[in-house]
C-alpha positions in Angstrom: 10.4 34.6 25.8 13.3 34.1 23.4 15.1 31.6 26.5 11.9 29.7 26.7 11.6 29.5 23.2 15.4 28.4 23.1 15.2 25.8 25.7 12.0 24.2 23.7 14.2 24.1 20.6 16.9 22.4 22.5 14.9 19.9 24.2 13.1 19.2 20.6 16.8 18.3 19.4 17.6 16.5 22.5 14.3 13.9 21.8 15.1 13.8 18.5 18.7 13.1 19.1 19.2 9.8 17.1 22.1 8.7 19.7 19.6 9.5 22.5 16.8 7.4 21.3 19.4 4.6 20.7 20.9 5.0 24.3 17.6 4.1 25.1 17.2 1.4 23.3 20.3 -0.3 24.3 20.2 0.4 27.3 23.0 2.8 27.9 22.8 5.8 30.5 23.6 8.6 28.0 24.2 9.7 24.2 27.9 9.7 25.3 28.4 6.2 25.0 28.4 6.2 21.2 30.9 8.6 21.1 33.3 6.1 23.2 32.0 2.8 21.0 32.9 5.0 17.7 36.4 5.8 19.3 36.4 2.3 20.4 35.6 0.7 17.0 38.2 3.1 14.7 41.1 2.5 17.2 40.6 -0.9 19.3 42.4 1.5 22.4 40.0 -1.1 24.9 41.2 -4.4 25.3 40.3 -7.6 27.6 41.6 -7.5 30.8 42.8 -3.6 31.1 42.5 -1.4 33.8 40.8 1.5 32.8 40.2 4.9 34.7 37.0 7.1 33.9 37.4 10.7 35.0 33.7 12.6 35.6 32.0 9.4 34.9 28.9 10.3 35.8 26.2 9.1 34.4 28.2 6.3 33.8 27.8 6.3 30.0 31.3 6.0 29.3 32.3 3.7 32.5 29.3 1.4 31.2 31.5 1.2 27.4 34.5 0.3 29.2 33.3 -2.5 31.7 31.6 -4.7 28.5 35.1 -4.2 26.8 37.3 -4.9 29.5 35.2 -8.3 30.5 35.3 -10.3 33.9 39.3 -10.0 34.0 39.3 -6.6 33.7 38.6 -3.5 35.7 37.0 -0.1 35.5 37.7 2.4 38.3 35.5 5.5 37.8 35.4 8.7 39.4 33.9 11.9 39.8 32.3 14.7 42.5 29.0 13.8 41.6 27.1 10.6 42.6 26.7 7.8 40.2 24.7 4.6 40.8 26.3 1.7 40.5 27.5 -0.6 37.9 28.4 -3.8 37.2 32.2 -4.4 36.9 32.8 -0.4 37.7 34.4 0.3 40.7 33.1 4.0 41.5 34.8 6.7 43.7 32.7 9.8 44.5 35.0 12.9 45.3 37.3 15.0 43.4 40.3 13.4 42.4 43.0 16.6 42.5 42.3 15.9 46.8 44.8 13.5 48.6 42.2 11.3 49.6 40.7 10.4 46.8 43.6 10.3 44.7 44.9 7.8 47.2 41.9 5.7 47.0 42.4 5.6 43.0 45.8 4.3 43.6 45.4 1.5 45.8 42.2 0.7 43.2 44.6 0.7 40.4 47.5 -1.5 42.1 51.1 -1.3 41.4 50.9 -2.3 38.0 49.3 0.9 37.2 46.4 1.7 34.3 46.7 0.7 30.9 44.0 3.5 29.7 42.5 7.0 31.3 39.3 8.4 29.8 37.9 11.4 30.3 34.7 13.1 28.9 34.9 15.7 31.8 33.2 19.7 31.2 33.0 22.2 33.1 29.1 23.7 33.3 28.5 25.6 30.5 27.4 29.5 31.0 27.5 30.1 26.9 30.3 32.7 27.3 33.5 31.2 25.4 35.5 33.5 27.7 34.8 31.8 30.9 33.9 28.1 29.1 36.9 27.6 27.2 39.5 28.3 30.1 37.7 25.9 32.4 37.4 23.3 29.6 40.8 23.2 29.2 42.0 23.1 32.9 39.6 20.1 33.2 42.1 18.4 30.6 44.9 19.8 32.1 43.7 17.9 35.1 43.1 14.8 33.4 46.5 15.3 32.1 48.2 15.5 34.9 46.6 12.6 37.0 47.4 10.2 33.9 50.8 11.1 33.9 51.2 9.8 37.6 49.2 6.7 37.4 49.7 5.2 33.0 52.3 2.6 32.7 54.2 2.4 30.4 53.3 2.4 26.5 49.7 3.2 28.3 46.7 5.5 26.5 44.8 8.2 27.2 41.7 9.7 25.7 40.4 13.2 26.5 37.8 15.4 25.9 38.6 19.3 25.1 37.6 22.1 22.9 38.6 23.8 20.1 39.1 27.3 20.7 42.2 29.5 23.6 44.3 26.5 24.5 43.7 24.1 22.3 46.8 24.0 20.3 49.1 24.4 23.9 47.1 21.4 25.6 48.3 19.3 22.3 51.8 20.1 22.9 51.4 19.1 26.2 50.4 15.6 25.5 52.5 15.3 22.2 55.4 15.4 24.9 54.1 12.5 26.8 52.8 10.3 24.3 54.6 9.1 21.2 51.4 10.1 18.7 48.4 12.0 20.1 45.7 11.5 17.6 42.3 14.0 17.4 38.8 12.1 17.1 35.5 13.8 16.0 33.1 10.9 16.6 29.5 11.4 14.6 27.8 11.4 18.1 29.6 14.7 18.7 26.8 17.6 17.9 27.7 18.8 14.7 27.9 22.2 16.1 30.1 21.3 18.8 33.3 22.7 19.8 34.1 19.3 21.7 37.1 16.7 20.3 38.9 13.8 21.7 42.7 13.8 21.9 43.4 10.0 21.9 47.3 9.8 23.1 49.1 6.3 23.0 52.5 4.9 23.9 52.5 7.1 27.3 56.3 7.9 27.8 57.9 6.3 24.7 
């Protein structure tokens, strides 16, 4: 009873969700998007013509964000193991990225110049047991991590979701050697009782 009574309460909150109701109003595939424009508003990071990388983009909430920005000179690779329907401007890659193939794909997608921004509002399924969340959380960003390393040109951005908790504080070492300021970004969208942040690193390898 209590789980049944729990997922009512949670899908109560879900339809009530202000950012849900205005995702679909405006026509945007999930609540996430918000949390992208409010990022996008406080620190301009998505600019006409970049190319921009979206790690686990489906629904496509976030790639959606990035194409408007971007505009017609611009491009939006996104990627992820689940299937997303398509989008206009987005460029979409179903697979996981950490494989050869795919990863080989994203570069000849990208082009020698290499990206000018990753995103990434990947998570791992959530069982409700910190123990086994929070480690695969933060491998997720690790991941991220690791592919924006090989594919950011220079003076390039990244944004990344993690969560607070075992791990944290090492992942933000890690990126505060790659980037010369790695900023943290708690966007109103975020559910207040959320665990989730953005790390928002810029000037990749200054």
């Amino acid at each position: 009873m209590a789980k049944s009574r729990s997922s009512k309460e949670w899908l109560k909150e879900h339809f009530d969700d202000v950012y849900v109701k205005r995702s679909q109003e405006e026509g945007y595939r999930s609540r996430a998007s918000f949390k992208l424009l409010e990022i996008q508003d406080k620190d301009r990071l998505i600019r006409p013509g970049m190319t921009v990388v979206d790690l686990g983009a489906a629904p496509g909430g976030w790639s959606q964000v990035a194409a408007e920005l971007v505009g017609d000179n611009g491009k939006v690779i996104a990627s992820d193991i689940l299937p997303m329907d398509g989008l206009p401007g987005v460029e979409f890659l179903q697979g996981d990225f950490t494989e050869n193939e795919v990863f080989e794909a994203l570069l000849a997608s990208i082009g020698e110049q290499g990206a000018d921004l990753v995103i990434s509002d990947m998570a791992p399924n959530m069982s409700g047991m910190k123990e086994i969340d929070q480690p695969r959380a933060v491998y997720l960003a690790e991941l991220a991590l690791d592919l924006a390393r090989s594919i950011l040109k220079p003076g390039a951005y990244f944004l990344v979701k993690v969560f607070q908790g075992a791990g944290f504080q090492e992942f933000h070492r890690d990126m505060q050697a790659s980037f010369k300021a790695v900023k943290s970004r708690k966007p109103q969208a975020s559910r207040a009782r959320s665990r989730e942040i953005y790390l928002l690193g810029a000037g990749f390898g200054d």
